[in-house]
C-alpha positions as CSV (number, residue, x, y, z in Angstrom):
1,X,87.9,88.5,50.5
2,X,86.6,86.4,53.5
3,X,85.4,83.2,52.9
4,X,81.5,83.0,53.4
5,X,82.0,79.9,55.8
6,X,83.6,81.9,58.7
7,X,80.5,83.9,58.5
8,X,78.6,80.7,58.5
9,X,80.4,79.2,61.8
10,X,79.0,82.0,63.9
11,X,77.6,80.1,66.9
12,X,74.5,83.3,66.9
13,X,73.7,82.0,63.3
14,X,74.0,78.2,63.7
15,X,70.6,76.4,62.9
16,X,69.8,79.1,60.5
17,X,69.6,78.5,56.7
18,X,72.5,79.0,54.2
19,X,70.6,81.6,52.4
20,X,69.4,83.5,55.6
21,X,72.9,84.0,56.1
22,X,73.8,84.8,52.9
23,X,71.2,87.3,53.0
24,X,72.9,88.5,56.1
25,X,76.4,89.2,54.0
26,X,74.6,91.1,51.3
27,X,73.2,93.4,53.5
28,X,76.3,94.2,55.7
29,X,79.7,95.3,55.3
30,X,82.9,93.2,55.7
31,X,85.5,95.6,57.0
32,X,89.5,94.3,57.6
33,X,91.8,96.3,60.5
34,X,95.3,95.7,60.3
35,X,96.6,95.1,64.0
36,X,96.9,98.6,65.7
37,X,94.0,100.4,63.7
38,X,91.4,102.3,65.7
39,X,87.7,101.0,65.1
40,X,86.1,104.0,66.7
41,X,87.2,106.8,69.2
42,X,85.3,107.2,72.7
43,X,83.0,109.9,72.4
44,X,82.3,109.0,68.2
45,X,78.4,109.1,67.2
46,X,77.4,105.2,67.9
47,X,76.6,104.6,64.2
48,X,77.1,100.8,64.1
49,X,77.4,97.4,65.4
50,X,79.9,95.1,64.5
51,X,80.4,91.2,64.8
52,X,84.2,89.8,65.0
53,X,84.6,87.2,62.6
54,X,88.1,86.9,62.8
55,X,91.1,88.6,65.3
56,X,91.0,90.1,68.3
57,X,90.2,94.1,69.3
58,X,91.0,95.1,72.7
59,X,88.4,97.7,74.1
60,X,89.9,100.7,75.8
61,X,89.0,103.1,78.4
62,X,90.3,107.1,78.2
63,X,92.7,106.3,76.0
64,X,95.7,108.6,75.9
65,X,95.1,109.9,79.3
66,X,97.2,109.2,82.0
67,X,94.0,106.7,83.4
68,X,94.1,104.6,80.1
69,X,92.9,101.4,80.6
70,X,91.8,98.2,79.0
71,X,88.9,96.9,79.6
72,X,88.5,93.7,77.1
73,X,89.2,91.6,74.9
74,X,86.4,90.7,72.2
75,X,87.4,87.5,69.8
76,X,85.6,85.7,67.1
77,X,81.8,86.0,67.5
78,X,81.6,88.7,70.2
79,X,79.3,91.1,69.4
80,X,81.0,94.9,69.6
81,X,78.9,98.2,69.6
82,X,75.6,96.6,70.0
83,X,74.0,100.3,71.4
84,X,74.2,101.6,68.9
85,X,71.1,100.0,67.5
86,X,69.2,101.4,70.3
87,X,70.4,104.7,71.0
88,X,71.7,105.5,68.0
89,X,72.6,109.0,69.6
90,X,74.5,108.0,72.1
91,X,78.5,109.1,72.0
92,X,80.1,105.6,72.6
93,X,81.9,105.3,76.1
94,X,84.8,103.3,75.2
95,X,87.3,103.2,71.9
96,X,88.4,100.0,70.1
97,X,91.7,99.2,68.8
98,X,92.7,95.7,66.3
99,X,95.2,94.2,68.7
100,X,95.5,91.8,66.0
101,X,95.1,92.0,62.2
102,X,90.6,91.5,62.5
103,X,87.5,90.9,60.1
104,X,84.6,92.5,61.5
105,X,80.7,92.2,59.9
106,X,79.7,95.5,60.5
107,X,76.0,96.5,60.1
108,X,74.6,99.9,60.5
109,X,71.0,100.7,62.3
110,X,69.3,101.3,58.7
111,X,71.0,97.9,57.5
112,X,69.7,95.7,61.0
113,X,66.4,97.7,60.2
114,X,66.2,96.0,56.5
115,X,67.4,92.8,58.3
116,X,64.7,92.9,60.6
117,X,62.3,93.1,57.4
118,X,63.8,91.1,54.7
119,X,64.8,87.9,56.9
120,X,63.4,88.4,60.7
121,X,64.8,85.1,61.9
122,X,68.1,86.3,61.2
123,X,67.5,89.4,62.8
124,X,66.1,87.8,65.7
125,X,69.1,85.5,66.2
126,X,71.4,88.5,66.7
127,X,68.8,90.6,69.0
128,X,68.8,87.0,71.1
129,X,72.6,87.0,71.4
130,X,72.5,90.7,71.8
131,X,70.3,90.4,74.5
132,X,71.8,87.7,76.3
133,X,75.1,89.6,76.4
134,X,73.5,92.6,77.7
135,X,71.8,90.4,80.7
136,X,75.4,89.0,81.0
137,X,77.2,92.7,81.4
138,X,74.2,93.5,83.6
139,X,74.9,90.3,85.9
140,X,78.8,91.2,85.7
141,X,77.8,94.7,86.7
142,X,75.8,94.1,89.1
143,X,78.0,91.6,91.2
144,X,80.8,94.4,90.3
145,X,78.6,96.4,92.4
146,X,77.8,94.6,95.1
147,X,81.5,93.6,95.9
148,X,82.1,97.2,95.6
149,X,79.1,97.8,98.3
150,X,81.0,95.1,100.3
151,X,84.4,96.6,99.9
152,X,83.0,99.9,100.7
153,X,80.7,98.3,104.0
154,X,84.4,96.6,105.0
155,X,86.4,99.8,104.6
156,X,83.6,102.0,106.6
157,X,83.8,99.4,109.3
158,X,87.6,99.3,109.2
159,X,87.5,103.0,109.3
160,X,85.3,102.6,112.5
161,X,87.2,100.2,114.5
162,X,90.4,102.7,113.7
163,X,88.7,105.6,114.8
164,X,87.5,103.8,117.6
165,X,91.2,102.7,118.2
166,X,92.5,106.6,117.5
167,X,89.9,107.3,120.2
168,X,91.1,105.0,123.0
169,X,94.8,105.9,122.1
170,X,94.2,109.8,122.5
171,X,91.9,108.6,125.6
172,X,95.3,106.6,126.9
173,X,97.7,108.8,125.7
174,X,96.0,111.7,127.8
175,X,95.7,109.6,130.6
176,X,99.6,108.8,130.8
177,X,99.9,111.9,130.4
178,X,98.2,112.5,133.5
179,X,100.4,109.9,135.0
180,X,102.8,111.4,134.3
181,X,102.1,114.4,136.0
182,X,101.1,112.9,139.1
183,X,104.7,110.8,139.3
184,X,106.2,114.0,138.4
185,X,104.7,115.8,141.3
186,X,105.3,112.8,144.1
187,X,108.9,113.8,143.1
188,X,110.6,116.5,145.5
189,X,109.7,119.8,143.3
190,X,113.7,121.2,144.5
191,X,116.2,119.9,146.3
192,X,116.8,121.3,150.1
193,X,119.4,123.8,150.7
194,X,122.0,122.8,152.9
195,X,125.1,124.6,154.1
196,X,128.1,122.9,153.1
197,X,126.2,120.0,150.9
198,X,125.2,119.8,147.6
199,X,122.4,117.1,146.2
200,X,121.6,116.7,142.8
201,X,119.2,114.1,140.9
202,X,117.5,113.1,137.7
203,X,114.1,111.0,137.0
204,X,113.8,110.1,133.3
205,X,111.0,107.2,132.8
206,X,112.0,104.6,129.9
207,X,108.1,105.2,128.9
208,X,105.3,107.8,129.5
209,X,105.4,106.7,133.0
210,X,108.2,104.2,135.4
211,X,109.0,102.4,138.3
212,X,111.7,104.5,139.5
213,X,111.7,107.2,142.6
214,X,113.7,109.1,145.5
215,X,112.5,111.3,148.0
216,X,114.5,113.2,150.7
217,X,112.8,114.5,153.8
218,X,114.7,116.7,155.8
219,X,113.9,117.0,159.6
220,X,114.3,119.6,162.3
221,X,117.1,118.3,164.1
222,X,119.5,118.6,160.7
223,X,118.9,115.4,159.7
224,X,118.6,114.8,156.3
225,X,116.0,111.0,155.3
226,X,116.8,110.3,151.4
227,X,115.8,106.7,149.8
228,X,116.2,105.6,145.7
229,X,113.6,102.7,144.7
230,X,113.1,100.8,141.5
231,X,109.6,99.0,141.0
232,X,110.3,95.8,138.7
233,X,108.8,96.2,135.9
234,X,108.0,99.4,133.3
235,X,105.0,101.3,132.5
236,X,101.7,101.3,133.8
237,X,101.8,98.3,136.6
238,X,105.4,99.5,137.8
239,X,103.7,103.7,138.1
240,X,101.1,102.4,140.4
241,X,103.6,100.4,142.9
242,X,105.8,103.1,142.8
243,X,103.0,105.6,143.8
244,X,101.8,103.0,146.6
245,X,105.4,102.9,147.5
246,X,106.5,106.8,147.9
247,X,103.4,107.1,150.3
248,X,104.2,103.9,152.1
249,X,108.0,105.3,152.9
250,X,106.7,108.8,153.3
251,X,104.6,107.5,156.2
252,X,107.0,105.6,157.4
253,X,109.3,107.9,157.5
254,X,107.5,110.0,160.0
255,X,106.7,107.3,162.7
256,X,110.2,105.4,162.6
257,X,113.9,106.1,163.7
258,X,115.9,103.8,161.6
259,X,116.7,103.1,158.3
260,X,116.5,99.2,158.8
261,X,112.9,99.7,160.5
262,X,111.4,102.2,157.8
263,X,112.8,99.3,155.1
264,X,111.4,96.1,157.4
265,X,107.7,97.9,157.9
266,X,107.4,98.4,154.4
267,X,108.3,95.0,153.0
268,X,105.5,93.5,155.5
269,X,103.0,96.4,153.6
270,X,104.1,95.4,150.3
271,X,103.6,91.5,150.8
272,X,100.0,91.8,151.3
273,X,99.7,94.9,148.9
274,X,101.6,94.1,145.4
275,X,101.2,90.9,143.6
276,X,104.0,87.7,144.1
277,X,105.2,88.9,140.2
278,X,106.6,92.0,141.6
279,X,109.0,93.7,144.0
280,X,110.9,97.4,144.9
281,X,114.7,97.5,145.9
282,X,115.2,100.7,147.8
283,X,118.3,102.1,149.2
284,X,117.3,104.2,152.5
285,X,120.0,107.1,154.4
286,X,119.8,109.0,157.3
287,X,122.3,111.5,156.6
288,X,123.5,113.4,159.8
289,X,124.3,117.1,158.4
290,X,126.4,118.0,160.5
291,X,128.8,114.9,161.4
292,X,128.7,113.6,158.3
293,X,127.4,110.5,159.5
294,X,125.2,108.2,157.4
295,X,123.2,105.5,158.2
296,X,121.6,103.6,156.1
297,X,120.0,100.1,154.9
298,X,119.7,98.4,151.8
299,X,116.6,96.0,150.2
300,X,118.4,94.6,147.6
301,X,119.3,98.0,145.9
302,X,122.8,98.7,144.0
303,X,124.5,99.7,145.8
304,X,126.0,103.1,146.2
305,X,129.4,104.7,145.1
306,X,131.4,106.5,148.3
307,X,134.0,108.4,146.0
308,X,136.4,109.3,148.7
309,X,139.7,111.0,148.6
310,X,141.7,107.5,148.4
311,X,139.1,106.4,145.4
312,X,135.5,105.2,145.1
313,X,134.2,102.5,147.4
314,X,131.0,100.4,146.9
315,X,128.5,100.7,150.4
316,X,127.3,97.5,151.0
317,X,124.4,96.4,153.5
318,X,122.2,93.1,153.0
319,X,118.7,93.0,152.1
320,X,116.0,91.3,150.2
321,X,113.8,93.7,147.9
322,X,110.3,95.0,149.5
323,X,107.4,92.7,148.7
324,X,109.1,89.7,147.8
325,X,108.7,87.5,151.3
326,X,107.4,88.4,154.1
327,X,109.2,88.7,158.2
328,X,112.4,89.8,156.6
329,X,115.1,91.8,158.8
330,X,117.9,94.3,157.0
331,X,121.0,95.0,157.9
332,X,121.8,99.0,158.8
333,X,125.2,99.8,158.6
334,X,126.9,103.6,158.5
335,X,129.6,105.3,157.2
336,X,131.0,109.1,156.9
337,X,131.2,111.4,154.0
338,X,134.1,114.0,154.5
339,X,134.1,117.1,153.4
340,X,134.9,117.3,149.7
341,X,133.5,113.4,149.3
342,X,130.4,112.4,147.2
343,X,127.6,109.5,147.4
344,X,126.2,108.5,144.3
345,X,122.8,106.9,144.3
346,X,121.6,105.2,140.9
347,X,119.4,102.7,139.9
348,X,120.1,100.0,136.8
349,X,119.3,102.0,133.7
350,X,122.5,103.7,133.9
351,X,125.3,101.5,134.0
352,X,122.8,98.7,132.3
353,X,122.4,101.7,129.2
354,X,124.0,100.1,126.0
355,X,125.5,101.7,123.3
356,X,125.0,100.2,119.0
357,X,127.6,98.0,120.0
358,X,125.8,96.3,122.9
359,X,128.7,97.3,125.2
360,X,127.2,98.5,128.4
361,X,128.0,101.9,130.2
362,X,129.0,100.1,133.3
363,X,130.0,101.0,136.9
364,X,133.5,101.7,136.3
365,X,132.8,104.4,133.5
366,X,130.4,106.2,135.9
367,X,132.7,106.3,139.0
368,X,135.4,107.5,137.0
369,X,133.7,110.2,135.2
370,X,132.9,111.4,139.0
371,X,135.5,110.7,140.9
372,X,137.8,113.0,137.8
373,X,135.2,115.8,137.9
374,X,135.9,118.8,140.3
375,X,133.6,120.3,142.8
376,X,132.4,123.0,141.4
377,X,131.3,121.3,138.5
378,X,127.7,120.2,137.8
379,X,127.8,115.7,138.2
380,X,124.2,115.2,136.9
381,X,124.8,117.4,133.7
382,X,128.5,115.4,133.3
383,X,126.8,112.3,133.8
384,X,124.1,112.7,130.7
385,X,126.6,114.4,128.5
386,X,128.9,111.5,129.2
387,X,125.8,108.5,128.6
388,X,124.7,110.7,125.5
389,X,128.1,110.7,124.2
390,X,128.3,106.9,125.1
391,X,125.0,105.5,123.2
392,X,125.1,107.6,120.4
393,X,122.5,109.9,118.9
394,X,119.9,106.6,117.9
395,X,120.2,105.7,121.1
396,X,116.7,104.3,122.7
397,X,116.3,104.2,126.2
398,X,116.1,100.9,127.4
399,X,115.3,101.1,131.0
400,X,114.0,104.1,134.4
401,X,116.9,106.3,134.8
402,X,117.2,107.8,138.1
403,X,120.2,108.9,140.2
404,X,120.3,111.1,143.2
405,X,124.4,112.4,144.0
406,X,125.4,114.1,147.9
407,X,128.0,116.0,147.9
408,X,129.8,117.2,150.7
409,X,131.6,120.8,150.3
410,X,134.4,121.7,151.3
């Protein structure tokens, strides 16, 4: 049996006479629970009220559904079922399970009633402490609630600004798109037909839009103006010099003779055009069609592969890149392409392309894969099969990858 005294230590009771609480323990019902016994089931008829005297009892929340969760844990002098002296029909909301071996003064809504009229101060005392731990779960809940409100105003503000963000991506994506479009079309749409030359050439952007470009303009007189540029940079800023580029050398092209004079014009343009941060190399031909004859001038371009009969030769002319300082001259040099001879054009993102062991495609790998390859087969399409077969199927592109190939045919 318990000892009276625990009942006596209750801090709800303390100030209250001996035999007001004694009264108390007549009246109610002193029930043990061996740890791991149910109180009462969620959804039971709220019959009674109960006050711990001794032990703990954890209150749980759907319990045996996959949810399950516990809410609290009452101790000595908690109150548990209190509603049910109120709304004695109410199905209780939570279970209650002894997590250890617990004492519990239990007191049923026609035993507080006879309470309430045999010794009122008693009765009072635990409506007091019942009330104050209703005001308490009221002040818990509604703080619980307005952190929720805030979580919720947070997440619907989060969800703006990412919406917002999902608009002005779908708004830049479209307009790279765009971009892209409009680089694609400064592009020549085919390449001329020529009797007894081939050329061939790939454009491939390392983002939505690049830096890189060539052109070829062929004039009446069989002569045959081709150029390959690289814009420093990637992305946007490089798109938008290369744009104001291509229409620079277009124009050019029509109103002068020489390679070396196209290429000095357009570097005194670009000075005052693009920003100090960035330049264009461009290699620039006039390829005669029917000598065989090419002149041409370089602003700090790579230079270009001759793979001749006797083995590939680098053509060299000196230059500074467009836009960099102003009043430079370039030198124009020339050179021949027999028949059965190629010229390979390329800017860096080829033989700078780098496989998962950081070796490098290289120069040497791409002149030999051409200079082995017969006539009659395609060089751009032995070119990517050879890079792809380089770098590997993870392989991420890490720079504008554009080379233009004349061929002369036997």
């Amino acid at each position: 049996m318990l000892d009276r005294s625990a009942v006596r230590r209750l801090s709800i009771l303390e100030g209250l006479p001996i035999e007001e609480i004694d009264g108390l323990i007549e009246i109610a019902q002193i029930i043990e629970y061996p740890a791991g016994t149910m109180l009462f089931y969620e959804g039971d008829h709220s019959e009674h009220f109960s006050i711990i005297l001794e032990g703990e009892v954890e209150i749980i929340k759907s319990l045996g559904k996959p949810e399950e969760s516990s809410i609290a844990i009452v101790r000595p002098g908690d109150i548990l079922g209190e509603m049910g002296l109120f709304l004695p029909s109410q199905l209780r909301m939570k279970s209650a399970r002894a997590r250890t071996d617990a004492v519990c003064l239990t007191l049923s809504r026609n035993d507080f009633l006879t309470l309430l009229q045999r010794q009122p101060e008693v009765a009072i005392r635990v409506l007091q402490e019942m009330s104050q731990r209703i005001w308490h779960n009221e002040a818990i809940n509604v703080e619980s609630l307005r952190e929720k409100n805030r979580q919720l105003t947070q997440a619907y503000q989060e969800l703006q600004a990412a919406q917002a963000r999902l608009i002005e991506q779908e708004k830049l994506e479209h307009e790279l798109m765009l971009a892209r479009r409009i680089q694609e079309d400064l592009l020549p749409k085919a390449m001329p037909e020529l009797d007894d030359w081939s050329l061939d050439a790939y454009w491939q952007p390392a983002r939505r839009v690049g830096g890189d470009f060539y052109d070829f303009v062929l004039l009446p007189e069989r002569c045959l103006k081709l150029w390959i540029a690289d814009v420093s940079g990637k992305g946007t800023p490089a798109a938008l010099v290369m744009a104001q580029t291509h229409s620079i050398l277009r124009t050019l092209t029509a109103q002068l003779a020489s390679p070396a004079s196209v290429l000095a014009a357009a570097n005194e343009i670009l000075c005052q055009e693009i920003s100090g941060a960035m330049f264009v190399t461009c290699f620039y031909a006039a390829l005669d069609l029917d000598s065989g004859r090419m002149r041409f001038a370089n602003a700090g371009h790579n230079p270009p592969f001759h793979l001749q009969k006797n083995g590939p030769a680098k053509v060299f002319a000196a230059g500074m890149p467009l836009g960099w300082l102003p009043n430079r001259q370039y030198d124009e040099r020339e050179t021949g392409l027999a028949p059965g001879e190629r010229m390979i054009f390329y800017s860096d993102g080829l033989v700078e392309a780098h496989n998962s062991d950081k070796e490098m495609f290289g120069e040497q790998r791409m002149v030999e894969q051409l200079a082995a390859l017969p006539e009659d087969h395609p060089p751009i399409a032995h070119l990517l099969a050879q890079l792809s077969a380089f770098a590997g199927p993870n392989w991420e592109q890490e720079d504008d990858l554009t080379f233009v190939i004349v061929s002369h045919l036997t």
